[in-house]
Structure formats: C-alpha cells, structure tokens
N, C-alpha and C positions, 0 to 999 in steps of 0.2 A: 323432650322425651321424658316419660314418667318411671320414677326407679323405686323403689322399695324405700324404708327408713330406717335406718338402723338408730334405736337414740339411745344418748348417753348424758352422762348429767357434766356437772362442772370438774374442771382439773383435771381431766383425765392427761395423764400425763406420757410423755417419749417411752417409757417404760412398759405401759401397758400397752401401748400400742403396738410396739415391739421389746419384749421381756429380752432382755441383755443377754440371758446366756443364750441366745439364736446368733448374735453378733459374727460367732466365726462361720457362719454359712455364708458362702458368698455371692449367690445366684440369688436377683429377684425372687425368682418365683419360689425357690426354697425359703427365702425371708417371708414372705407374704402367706405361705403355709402358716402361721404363727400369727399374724396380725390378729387383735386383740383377743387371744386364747385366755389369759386372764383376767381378764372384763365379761368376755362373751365368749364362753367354749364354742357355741354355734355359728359364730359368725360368718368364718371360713366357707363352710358347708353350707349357708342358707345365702351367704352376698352375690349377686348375680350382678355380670357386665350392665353399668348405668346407674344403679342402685346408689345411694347416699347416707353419708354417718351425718347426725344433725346429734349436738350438743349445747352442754350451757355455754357457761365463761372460761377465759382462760385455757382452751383444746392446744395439747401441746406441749404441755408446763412441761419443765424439766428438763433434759439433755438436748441439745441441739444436734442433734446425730442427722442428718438427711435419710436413713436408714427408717425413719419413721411416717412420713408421706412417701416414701421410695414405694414399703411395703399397702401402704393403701391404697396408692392409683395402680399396681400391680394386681392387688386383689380383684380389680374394676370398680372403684366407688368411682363415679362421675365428678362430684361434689362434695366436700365437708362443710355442710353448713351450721355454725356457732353464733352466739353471743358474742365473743369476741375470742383472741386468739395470741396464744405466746409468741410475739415479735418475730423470733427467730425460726418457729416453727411454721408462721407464716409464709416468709422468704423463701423457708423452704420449699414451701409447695409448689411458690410461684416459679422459683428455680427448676422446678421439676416439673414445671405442665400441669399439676392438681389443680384445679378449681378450688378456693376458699370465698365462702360467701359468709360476711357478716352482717346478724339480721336478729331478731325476737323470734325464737324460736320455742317460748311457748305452746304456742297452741298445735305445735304438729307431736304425733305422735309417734310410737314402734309399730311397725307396720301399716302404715300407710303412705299409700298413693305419693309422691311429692314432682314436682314440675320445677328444675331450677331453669331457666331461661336468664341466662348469662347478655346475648344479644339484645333483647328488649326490657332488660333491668326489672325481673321479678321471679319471685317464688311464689309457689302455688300448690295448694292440697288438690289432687285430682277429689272432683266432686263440689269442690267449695270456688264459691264465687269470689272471693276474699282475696288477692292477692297483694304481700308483702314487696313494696317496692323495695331495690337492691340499686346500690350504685354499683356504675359502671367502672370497669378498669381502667385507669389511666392508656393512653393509645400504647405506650413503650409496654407494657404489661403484655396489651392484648395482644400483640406480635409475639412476645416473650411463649403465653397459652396457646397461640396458634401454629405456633412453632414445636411443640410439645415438650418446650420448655428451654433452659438457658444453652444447653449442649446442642441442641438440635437449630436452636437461630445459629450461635457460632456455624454450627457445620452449614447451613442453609448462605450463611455471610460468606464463605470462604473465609473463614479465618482460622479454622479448624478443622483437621481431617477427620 
C-alpha cells in the first residue's frame, strides 16, 4: 500500500519526536497529538493511516523512552524508513509492532508516493520503476510484527494476560 512521505534529515532525535514536557500525558493517542510538533508543526494534521516518516542517519538518537515509536505508529505511520537507526530506538519499534526499514533514502522525497513492501523485500516511489531492495526480518522478528508487537505475541503465547 502507497502512503505519503514525511522526510526528515539526520539525528532526529527521542526529543523531537516526542518533546518531554508531553511525558506526563498518559494515553496514546494524547501522546501522538504531539509527535513531531517541533520538527514539523503539520505533521499531526497532514499524517494519514499508512503514510511513512523517511529520514537520514542515526533516526532516534537520544532517550530510549518506548514513548517515542509508541507515539508514531499511533499517529498511523506504517513505516520509518532511515539510513540507519539509534539501536535502542530501533528495538523499540520492533517491540512495539513499527515497521523500521533501513535503506538509501536519498532519492525519495516530502511528499511523495512511497511503496514499503516489507513481504517481498522492497521500497518503492509510486511512479518510479526503481525499486530499493530491503532485507528481510529475521522469522522471530516477523512473528514479533505480526503479532503487533512484543505485548501482543506474549498475550497471543498465553504467557501473558
């Protein structure tokens, strides 16, 4: 499915993505109200269910708060696809069912068309014939994503109410 682009450059860091002083709201969706208001006042109002943040290097830097991919697969980004990514911020996502795809993300731009296809290992500019191969998730991963993340396998395992 083809989702909008949101892009961003390098570093962006847990901060911006969720600014600190939102921390004592405690609903989702009241966090995701916020998700990058200081990088991009629009983003809120203009991200539509499916849509995708695509940055350079480094997406994530900073606090390891789960609070940070919490509030972007809330807002509905399908995908954050980077250059590469703060370890921990990574985890995060995958703990929580986000999609992260690292890839050269040059040539895509803000606003445009993009195609992540996670199943058959590619990214895609709707219109462009050019398609960026992506590796694939480890299989423990892909349960982990299919699952809509580490809380939802437990409960799905019985190991967790």
């Amino acid at each position: 499915m083809a989702g909008t682009v949101f892009k961003y450059g390098s570093n962006v860091d847990t901060d911006v993505i969720l600014p600190a002083r939102y921390l004592a709201l405690y609903k989702d969706e009241d966090l995701a109200a916020h998700c990058m208001e200081d990088l991009d006042s629009g983003f809120v109002t203009g991200v539509q269910p499916g849509d995708y943040i695509v940055a350079g290097e480094n997406f994530g830097c900073g606090s390891s708060r789960e609070t940070a991919p919490i509030v972007i697969k809330e807002a509905g980004i399908a995908a954050v696809v980077a250059k590469s990514f703060a370890r921990i911020f990574y985890r995060n996502c995958i703990n929580i069912g986000l999609p992260v795809v690292t890839c050269d993300t040059d040539g895509i731009e803000e606003g445009q068309m993009l195609t992540v296809d996670l199943e058959n290992g590619f990214v895609q500019i709707e219109g462009s014939d050019k398609k960026t191969t992506i590796a694939p998730y480890p299989d423990q991963v892909k349960e982990l994503m299919e699952a809509g993340g580490m809380l939802e396998w437990l409960r799905a395992a019985g190991k967790i109410k």
